[in-house]
Structure formats: structure tokens, C-alpha cells
N, C-alpha and C positions, 0 to 999 in steps of 0.2 A: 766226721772227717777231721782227721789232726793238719793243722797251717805250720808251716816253720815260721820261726821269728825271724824280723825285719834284717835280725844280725847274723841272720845263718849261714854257713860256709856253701849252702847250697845255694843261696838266693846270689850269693855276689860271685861266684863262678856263673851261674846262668847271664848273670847280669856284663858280667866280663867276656860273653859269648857274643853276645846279642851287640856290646860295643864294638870288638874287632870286625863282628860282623858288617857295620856302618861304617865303620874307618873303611873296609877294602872299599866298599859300596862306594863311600865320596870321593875316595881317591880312584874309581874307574869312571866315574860321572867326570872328573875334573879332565883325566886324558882325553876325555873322549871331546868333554868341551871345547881341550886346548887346541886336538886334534882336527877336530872341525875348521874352528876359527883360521887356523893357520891355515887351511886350505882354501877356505874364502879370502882369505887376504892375500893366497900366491895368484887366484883364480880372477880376481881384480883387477890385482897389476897387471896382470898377464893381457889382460883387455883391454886395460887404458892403454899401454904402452903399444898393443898392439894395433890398433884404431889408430893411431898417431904416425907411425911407422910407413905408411904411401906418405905423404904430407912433410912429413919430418927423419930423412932418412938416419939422421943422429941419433933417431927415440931406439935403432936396431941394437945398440953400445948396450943399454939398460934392458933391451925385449931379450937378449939371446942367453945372460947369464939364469934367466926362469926357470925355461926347461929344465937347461943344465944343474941345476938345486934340486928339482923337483924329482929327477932322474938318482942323482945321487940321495936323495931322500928314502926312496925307496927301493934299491938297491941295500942298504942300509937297515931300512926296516926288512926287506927279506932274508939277509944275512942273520940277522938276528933273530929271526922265525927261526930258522933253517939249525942254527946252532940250541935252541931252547929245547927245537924236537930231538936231536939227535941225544941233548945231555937228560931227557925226562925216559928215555928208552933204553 
């Protein structure tokens, strides 16, 4: 069986495969981790402030702008769904 050499045009194309490969890879690991977190951290506040809120009617100043981010959040992300399918077709 013939091997190519370590400097072969073939070896560092495969090799150049396998990296882009890992780039999209880390870079859809990291959205998704960012994606998460943020959503734990709207999901949080969203509790403490709203726990607070009988008790402390002022906490409503800081509870009602949530929603509203969360809303336009995703309003946002659908728009941009909506637009990716229409330009892939």
C-alpha cells in the first residue's frame, strides 16, 4: 500500500477539511452556550423581580421591561428565520 508524505497537497487539504470543520463546530457550541445562558439569566430576573412585585410594588418598573426584551427577542429571531428561508429558496 503506497502512504503520501507528511507534505502532501493531499494531507493538508483533508487537514484544512477537518479544521473548518471544528471551527463551524465551536462556533455553533459557543451560540448555543451563549443562547442558553442568556435565557437563564432573562429567566432569573424574571423570578426575583417577580417574587418581589406583591411586597414591593416599584420592583413592577424593573418586572415589565422582561417580557417586553424577551418578546422583541424573538420577534427578531423569527424575522430572521423567515428571511434566511426565503433567500436559501
Amino acid at each position: 500500500m503506497k502512504y503520501a508524505h507528511p507534505s502532501s497537497p493531499v494531507l493538508a487539504a483533508d487537514h484544512g477539511r477537518e479544521a473548518a470543520a471544528g471551527s463551524r463546530h465551536r462556533a455553533r457550541t459557543w451560540r448555543m452556550l451563549h443562547l442558553t445562558g442568556g435565557y437563564y439569566l432573562w429567566f432569573q430576573f424574571t423570578v426575583s423581580f417577580g417574587k418581589r412585585v406583591l411586597g414591593m410594588p416599584l420592583y413592577a418598573v424593573f418586572l415589565v421591561p422582561l417580557p417586553a426584551v424577551m418578546a422583541l427577542r424573538l420577534i427578531g429571531m423569527a424575522s430572521a428565520r423567515s428571511v434566511r428561508t426565503v433567500g436559501a429558496g
